[in-house]
LORO-201670 format. One record per residue (C-alpha): residue number from 1; x, y, z; chain. Coordinates in Angstrom, 3 decimals. Layout:
<rs>
 num        X        Y        Z cadena
 NUM        X        Y        Z      A
...
</rs>
This chain:
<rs>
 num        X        Y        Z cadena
   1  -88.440  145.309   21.031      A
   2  -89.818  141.981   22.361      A
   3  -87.797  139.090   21.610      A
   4  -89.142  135.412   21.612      A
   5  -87.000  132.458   22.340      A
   6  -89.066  129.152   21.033      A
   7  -87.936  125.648   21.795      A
   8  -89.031  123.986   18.426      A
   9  -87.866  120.595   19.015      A
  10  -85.863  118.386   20.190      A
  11  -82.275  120.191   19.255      A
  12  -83.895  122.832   17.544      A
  13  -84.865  126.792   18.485      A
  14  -86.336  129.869   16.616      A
  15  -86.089  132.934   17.156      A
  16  -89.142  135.578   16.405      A
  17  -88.825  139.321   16.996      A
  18  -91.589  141.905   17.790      A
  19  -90.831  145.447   17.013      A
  20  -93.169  148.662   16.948      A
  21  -94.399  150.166   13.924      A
  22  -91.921  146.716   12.118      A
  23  -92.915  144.023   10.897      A
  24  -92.016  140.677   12.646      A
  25  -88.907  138.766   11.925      A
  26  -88.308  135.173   12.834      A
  27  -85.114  132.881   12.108      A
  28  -86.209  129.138   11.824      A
  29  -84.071  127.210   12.425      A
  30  -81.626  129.454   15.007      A
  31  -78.041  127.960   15.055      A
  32  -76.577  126.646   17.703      A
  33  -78.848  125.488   19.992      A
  34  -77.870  124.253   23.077      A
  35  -79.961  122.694   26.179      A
  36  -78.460  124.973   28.277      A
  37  -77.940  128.284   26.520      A
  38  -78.321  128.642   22.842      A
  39  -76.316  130.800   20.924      A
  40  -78.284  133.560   20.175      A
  41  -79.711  133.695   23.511      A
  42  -76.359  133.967   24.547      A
  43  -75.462  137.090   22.085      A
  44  -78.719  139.044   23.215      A
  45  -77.433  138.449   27.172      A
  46  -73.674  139.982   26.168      A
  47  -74.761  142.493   23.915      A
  48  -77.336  143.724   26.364      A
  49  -74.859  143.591   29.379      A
  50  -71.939  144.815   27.369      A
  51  -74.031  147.972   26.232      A
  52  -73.114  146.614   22.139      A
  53  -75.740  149.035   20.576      A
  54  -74.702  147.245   16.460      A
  55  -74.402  143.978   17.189      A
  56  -77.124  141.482   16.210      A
  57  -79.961  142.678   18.697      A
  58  -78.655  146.358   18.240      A
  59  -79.406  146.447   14.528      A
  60  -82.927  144.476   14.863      A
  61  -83.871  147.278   17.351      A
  62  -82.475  149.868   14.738      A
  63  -85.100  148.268   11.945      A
  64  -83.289  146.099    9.854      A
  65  -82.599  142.333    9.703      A
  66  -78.796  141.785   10.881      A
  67  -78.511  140.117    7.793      A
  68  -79.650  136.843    9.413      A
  69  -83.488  137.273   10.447      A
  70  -86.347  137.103    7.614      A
  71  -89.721  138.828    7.783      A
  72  -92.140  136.513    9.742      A
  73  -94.656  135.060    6.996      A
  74  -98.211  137.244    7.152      A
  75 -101.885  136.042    6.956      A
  76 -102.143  137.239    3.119      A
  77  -98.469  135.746    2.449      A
  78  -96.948  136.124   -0.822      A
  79  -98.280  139.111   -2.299      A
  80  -96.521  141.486   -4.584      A
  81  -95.937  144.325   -1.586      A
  82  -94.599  141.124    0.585      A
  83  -91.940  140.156   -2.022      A
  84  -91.314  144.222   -2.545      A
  85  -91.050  144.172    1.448      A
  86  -88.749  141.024    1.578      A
  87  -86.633  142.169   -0.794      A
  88  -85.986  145.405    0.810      A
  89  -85.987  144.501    4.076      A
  90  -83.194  141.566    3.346      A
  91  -81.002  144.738    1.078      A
  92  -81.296  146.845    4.331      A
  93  -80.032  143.909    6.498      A
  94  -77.122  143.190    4.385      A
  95  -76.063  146.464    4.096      A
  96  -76.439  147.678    7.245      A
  97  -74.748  144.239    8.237      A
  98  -71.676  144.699    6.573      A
  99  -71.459  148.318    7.546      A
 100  -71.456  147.420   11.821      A
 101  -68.684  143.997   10.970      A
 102  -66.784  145.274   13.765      A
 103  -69.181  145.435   16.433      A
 104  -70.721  141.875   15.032      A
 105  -67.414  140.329   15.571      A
 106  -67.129  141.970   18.928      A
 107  -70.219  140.209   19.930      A
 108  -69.110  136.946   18.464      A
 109  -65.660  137.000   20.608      A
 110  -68.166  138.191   23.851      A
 111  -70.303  135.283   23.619      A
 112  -67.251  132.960   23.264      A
 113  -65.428  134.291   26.494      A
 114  -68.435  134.762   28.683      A
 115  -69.269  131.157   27.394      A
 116  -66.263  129.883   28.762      A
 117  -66.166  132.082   31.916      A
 118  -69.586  130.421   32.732      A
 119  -67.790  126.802   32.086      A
 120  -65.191  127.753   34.079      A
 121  -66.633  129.272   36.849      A
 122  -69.563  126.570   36.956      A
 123  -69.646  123.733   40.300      A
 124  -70.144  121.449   38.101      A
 125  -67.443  119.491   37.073      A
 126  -69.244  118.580   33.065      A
 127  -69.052  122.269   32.829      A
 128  -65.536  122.876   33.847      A
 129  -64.681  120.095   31.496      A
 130  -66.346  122.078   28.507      A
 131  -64.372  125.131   29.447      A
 132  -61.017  123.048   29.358      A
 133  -61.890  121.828   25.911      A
 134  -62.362  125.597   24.554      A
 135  -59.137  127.008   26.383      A
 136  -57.418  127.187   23.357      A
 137  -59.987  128.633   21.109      A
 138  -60.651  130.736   24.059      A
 139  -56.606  132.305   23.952      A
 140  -56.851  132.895   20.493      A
 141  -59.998  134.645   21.042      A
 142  -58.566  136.950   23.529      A
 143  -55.540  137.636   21.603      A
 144  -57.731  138.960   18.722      A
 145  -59.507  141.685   21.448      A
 146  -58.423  144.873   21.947      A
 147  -56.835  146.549   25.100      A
 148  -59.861  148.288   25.821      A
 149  -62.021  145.519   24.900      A
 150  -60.580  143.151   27.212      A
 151  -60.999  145.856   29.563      A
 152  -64.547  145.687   29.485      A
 153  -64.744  141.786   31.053      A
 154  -63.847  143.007   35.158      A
 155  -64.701  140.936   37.842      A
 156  -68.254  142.621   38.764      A
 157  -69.260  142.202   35.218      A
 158  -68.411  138.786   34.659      A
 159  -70.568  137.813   38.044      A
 160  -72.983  139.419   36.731      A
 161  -73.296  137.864   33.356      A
 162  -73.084  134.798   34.664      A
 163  -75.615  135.311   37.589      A
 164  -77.670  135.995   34.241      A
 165  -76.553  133.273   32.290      A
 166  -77.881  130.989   35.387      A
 167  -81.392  132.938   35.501      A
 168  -81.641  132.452   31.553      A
 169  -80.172  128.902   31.617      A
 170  -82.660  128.227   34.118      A
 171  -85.887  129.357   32.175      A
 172  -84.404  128.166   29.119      A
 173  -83.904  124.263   29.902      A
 174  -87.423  124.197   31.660      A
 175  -88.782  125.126   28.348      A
 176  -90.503  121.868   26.693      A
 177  -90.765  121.551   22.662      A
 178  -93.362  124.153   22.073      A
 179  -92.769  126.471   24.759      A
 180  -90.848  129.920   24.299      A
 181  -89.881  132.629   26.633      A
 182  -90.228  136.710   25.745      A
 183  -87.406  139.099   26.703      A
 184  -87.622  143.042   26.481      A
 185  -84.673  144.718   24.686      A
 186  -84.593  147.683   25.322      A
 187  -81.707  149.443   23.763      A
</rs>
């Protein structure tokens, strides 16, 4: 699966995804953006690192719609099989949605703490200040993990999130409005 990060505007992202044998699905607007890392660049970095196979990037690969994409609009848009496909496609997404909550929410708490690891960890002191503004959201996040969840953040994997959070960052804030970058998930 081939997944394309555009910079739309300004403050603004989408997010289009290629599959085999799928049809396209693009979200436009994405929330959250962010100059430096938006948010759902964010969750496919920690659910590809953490090995989350049903979080939001898991269940695209897995053919549905996470309950959040929509089918990308075709040439001959708005024909009876594209409502009948629409329709499906957004009952499949909602379903198989709901059914993988836990594994969503463990990918919203990842993105959250290696978030604020990166603040924290970051030389530069606008960072750190971010971090220190989501300590306490931050607590209450970890409180809400399991033992063996919390177990999965050790050292190594942490530096290496956030070496890729830098490499992503990086790619990501060079981007001008219009520009996008493709990443392979491969799951």
């Amino acid at each position: 699966m081939q997944v394309e990060f555009q910079k739309t505007g300004e403050r603004r992202y989408a997010v289009v995804i290629r599959r085999d044998g799928l049809p396209d699905l693009k979200m436009d607007p994405a929330p959250g953006f962010d100059a430096l890392m938006p948010h759902d660049l964010l969750h496919f970095l920690v659910e590809q690192e953490l090995g989350l196979k049903r979080g939001i990037f898991g269940q695209l690969a897995y053919g549905t719609t996470a309950g959040t994409f929509r089918l990308a609009p075709s040439e001959a848009q708005n024909t009876r099989a594209d409502s009948r496909l629409r329709r499906k496609t957004a009952r499949q997404g909602g379903k198989t949605a709901k059914n993988n909550t836990d594994e969503y929410l463990r990918s919203e708490r990842a993105t959250y703490f290696c978030l604020y690891d990166w603040f924290a960890h970051s030389a530069d002191e606008t960072l750190r200040a971010r971090a220190a503004e989501m300590k306490i959201t931050f607590d209450n996040t970890v409180a809400q993990m399991t033992d063996d969840e919390r177990k999965k953040y050790d050292k190594e994997k942490l530096a290496r999130i956030r070496t890729r959070m830098d490499e992503l960052s990086q790619k990501w804030s060079a981007l001008k409005a219009g520009q996008s970058m493709t990443l392979d998930w491969s799951s």
